[in-house]
C-alpha positions in Angstrom: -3.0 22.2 -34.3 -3.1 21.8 -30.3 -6.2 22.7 -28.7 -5.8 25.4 -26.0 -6.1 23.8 -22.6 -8.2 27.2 -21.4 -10.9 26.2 -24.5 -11.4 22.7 -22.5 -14.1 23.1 -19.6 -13.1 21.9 -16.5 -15.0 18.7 -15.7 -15.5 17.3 -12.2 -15.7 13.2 -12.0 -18.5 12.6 -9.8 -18.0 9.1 -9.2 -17.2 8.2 -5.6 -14.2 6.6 -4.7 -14.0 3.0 -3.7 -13.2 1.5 -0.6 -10.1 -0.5 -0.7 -10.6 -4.1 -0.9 -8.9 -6.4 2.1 -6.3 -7.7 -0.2 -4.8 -3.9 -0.7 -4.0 -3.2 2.2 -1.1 -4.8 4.1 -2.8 -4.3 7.4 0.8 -3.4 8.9 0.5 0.2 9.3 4.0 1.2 7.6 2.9 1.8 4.2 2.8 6.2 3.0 0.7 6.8 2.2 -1.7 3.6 2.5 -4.4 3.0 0.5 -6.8 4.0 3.1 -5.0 7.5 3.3 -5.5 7.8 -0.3 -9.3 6.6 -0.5 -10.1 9.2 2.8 -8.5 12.2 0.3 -10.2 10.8 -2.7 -13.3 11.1 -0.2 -13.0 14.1 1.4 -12.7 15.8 -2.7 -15.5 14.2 -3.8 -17.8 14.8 -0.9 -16.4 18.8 -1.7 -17.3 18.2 -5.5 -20.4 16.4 -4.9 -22.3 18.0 -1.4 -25.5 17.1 -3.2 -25.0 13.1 -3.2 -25.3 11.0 -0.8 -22.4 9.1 0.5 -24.2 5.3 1.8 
């Protein structure tokens, strides 16, 4: 029988997002979203999910 998705607690990932390495980005500007757009909003969420970590 399927478990209700209500009986599941929510669960936050609190591993940080990592930086793109040089050989995924195309350096040309023209990709949407780049991988540096997407890495920023990973970010930005975990730095909301996580205030108590650090971010070095």
């Amino acid at each position: 029988m399927p478990q209700n998705t209500a009986d599941i607690p929510y669960r936050v990932d609190d591993t940080k997002p990592t930086r793109p390495t040089a050989d995924q980005c195309c350096g040309g500007g023209s990709c949407c979203p780049c991988v540096w757009d997407e890495y920023r909003e990973a970010l930005k969420v975990w730095r909301q999910q996580n205030p108590e970590q650090t971010d070095h």
